[in-house]
Structure formats: C-alpha cells, structure tokens
N, CA, C and O atoms as CSV, one atom per row, in Angstrom:
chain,resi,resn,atom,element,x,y,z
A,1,UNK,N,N,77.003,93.605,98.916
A,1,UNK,CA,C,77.982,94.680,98.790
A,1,UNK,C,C,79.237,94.313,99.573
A,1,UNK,O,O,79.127,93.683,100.625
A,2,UNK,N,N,80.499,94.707,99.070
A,2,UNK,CA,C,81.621,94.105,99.515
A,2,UNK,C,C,82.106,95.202,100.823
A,2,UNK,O,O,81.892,96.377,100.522
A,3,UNK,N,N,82.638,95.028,102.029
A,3,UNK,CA,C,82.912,95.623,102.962
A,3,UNK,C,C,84.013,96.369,102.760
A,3,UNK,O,O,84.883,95.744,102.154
A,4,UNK,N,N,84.347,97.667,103.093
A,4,UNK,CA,C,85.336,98.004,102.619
A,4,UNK,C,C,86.228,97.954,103.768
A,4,UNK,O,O,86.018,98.389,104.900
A,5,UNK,N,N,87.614,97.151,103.147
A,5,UNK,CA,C,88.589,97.686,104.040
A,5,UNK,C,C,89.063,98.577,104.354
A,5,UNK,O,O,89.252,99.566,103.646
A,6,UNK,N,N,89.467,98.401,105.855
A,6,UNK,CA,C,90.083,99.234,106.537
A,6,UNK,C,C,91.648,99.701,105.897
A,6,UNK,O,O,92.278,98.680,105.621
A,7,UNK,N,N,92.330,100.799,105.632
A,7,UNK,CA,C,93.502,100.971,105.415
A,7,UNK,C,C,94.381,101.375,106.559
A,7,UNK,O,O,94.125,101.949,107.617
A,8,UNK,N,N,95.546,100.887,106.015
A,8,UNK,CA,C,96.835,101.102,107.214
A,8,UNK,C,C,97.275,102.522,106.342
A,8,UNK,O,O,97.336,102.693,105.124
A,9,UNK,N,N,97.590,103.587,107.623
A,9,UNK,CA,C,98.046,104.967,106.890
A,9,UNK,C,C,99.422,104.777,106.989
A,9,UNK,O,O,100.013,104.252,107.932
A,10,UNK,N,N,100.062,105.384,105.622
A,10,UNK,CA,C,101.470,105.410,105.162
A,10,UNK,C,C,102.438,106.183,106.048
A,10,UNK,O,O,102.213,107.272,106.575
A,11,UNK,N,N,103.490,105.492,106.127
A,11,UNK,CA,C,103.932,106.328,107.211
A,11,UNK,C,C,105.453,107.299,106.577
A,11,UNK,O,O,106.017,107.036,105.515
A,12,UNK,N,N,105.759,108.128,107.288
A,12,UNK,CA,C,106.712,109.383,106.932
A,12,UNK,C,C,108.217,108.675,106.471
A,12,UNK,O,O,109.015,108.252,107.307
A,13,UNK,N,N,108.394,108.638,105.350
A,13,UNK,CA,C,110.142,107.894,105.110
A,13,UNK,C,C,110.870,109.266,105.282
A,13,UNK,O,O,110.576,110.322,104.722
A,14,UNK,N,N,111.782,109.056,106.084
A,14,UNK,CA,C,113.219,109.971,106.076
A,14,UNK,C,C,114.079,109.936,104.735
A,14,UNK,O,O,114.690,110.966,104.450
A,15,UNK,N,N,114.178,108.823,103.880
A,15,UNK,CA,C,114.812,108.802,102.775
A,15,UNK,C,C,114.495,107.741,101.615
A,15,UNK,O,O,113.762,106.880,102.102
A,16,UNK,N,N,114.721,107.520,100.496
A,16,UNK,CA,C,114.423,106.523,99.384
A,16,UNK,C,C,114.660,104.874,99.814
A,16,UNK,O,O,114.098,103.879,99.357
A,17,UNK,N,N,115.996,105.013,101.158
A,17,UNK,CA,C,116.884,103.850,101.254
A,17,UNK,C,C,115.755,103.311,102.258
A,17,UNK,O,O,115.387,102.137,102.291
A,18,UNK,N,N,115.176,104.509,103.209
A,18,UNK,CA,C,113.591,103.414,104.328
A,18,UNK,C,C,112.871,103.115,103.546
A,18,UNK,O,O,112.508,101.941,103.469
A,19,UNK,N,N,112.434,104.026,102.732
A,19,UNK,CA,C,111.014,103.707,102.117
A,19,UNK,C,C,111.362,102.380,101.174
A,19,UNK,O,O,110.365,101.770,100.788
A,20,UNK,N,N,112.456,101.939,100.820
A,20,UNK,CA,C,113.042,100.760,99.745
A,20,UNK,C,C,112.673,99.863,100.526
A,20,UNK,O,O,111.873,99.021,100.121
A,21,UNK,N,N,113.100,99.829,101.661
A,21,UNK,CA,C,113.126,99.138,103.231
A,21,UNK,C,C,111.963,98.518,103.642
A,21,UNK,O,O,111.722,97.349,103.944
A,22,UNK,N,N,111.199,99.645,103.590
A,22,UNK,CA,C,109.673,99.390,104.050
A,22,UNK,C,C,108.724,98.333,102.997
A,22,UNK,O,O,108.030,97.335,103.190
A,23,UNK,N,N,109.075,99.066,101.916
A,23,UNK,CA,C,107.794,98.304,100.668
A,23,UNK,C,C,108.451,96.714,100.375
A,23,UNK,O,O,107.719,95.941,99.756
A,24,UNK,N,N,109.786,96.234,100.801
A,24,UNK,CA,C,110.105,95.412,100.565
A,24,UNK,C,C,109.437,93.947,101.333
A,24,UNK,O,O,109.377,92.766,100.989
A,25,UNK,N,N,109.009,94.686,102.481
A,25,UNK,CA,C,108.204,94.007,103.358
A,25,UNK,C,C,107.307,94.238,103.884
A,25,UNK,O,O,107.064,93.932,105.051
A,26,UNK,N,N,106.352,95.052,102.859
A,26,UNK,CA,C,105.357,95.804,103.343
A,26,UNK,C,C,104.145,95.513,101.350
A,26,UNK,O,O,104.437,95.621,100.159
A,27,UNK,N,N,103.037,95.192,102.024
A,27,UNK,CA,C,102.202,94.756,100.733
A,27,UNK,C,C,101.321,95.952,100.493
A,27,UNK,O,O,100.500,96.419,101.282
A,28,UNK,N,N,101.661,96.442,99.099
A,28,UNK,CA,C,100.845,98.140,99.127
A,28,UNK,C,C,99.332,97.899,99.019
A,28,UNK,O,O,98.644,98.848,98.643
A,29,UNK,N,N,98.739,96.725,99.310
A,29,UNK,CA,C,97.246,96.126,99.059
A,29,UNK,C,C,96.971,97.045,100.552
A,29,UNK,O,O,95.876,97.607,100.561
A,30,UNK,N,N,97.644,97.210,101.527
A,30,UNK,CA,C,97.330,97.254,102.649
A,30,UNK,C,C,97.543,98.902,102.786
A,30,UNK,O,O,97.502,99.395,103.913
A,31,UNK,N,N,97.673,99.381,102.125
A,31,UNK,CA,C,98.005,100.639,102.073
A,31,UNK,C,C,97.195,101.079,101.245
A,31,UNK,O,O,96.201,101.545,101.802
A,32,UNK,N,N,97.161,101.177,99.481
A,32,UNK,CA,C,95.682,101.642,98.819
A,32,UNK,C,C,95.203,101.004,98.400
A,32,UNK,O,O,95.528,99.817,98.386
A,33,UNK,N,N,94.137,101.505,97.823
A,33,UNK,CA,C,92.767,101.084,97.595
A,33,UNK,C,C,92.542,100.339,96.143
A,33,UNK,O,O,91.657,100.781,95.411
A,34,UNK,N,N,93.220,99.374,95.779
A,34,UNK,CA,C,93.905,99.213,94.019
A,34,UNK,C,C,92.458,98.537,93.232
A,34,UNK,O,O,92.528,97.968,92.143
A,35,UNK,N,N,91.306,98.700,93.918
A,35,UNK,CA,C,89.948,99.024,93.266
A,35,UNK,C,C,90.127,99.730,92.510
A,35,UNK,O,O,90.246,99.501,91.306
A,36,UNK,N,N,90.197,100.940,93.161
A,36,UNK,CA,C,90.332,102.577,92.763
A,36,UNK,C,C,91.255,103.022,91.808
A,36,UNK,O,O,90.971,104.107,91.300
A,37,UNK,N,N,92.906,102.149,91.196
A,37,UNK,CA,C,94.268,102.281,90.729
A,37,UNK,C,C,93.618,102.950,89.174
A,37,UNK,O,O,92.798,102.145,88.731
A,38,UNK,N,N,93.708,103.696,88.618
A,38,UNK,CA,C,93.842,104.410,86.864
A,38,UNK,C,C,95.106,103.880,86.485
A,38,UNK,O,O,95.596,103.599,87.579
A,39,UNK,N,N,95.677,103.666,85.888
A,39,UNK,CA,C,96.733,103.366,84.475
A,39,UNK,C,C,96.608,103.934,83.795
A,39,UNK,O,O,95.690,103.660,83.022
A,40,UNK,N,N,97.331,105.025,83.572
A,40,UNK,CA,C,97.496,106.017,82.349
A,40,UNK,C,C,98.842,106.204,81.913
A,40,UNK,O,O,99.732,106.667,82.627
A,41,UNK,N,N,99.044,105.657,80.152
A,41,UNK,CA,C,99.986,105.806,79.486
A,41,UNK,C,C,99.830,106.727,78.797
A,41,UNK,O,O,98.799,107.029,78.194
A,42,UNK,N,N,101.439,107.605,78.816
A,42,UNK,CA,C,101.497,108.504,78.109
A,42,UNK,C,C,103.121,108.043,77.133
A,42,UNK,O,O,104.045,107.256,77.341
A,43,UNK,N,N,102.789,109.002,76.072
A,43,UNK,CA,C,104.058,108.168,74.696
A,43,UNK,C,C,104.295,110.085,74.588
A,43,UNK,O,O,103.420,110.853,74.188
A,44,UNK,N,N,105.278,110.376,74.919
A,44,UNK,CA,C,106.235,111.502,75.237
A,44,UNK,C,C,107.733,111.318,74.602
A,44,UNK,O,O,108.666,110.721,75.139
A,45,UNK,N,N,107.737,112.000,73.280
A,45,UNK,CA,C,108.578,111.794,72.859
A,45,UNK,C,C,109.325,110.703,72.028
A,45,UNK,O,O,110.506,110.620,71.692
A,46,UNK,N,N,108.357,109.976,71.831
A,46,UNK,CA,C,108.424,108.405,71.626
A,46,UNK,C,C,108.961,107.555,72.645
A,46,UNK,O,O,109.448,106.441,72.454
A,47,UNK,N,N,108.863,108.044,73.548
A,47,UNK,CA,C,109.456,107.326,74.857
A,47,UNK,C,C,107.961,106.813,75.669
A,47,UNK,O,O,107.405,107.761,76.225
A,48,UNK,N,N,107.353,105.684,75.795
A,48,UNK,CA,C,105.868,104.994,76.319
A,48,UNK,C,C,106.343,104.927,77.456
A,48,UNK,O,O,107.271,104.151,77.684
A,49,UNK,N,N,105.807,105.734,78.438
A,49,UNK,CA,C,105.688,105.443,79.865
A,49,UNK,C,C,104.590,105.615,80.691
A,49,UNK,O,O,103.935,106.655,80.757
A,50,UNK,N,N,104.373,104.543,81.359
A,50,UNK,CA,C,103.159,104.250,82.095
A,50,UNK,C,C,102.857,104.567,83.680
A,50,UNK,O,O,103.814,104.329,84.417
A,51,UNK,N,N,101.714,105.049,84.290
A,51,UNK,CA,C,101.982,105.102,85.767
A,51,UNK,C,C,100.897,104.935,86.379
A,51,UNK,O,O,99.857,105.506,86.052
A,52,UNK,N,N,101.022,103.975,87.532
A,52,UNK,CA,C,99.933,103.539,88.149
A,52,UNK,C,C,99.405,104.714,89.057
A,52,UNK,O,O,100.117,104.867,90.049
A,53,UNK,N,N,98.432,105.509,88.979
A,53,UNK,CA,C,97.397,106.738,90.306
A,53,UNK,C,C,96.547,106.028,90.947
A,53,UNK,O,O,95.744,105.130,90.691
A,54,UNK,N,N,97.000,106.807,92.119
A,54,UNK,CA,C,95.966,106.212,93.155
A,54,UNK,C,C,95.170,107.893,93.342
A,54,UNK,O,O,94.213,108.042,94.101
C-alpha cells in the first residue's frame, strides 16, 4: 500500500497578482491530492469547457 503524503496547507492570497506569484513557483502536487483530481466536461452552449475538482 502506497504511503500517503503528507500535504502542505494552502495559504491565504491577498489578490490574483500573489496567488499568480505563488503557483509560479510553487508545484500544486504539493498542495492536492491529484490521485483524487475528477475532470468534468461540460459543452454549455456549444462552448466545451473543462475543469479540473479536487
């Protein structure tokens, strides 16, 4: 059985321009759990858009 990692908890962005900041140098492996990730596309309008849930 595989050990589960430990996660680093996400921390509070003040605005879009930290959080841009942060993920740029920051690996979201270390943050969730992308075992766990769903992909669910939805086609709205004829417009296909997709989104990764954690």
């Amino acid at each position: 059985m595989k050990k589960a990692k430990k996660l680093k908890k996400l921390p509070v962005f003040k605005n879009e321009n930290e959080e841009r900041d942060f993920w740029s140098t920051h690996d979201t492996a270390d943050f969730f759990d992308l075992d766990k990730v769903h992909r669910y596309t939805l086609d709205i309008l004829g417009a296909l858009e997709c989104w990764n849930v954690y």
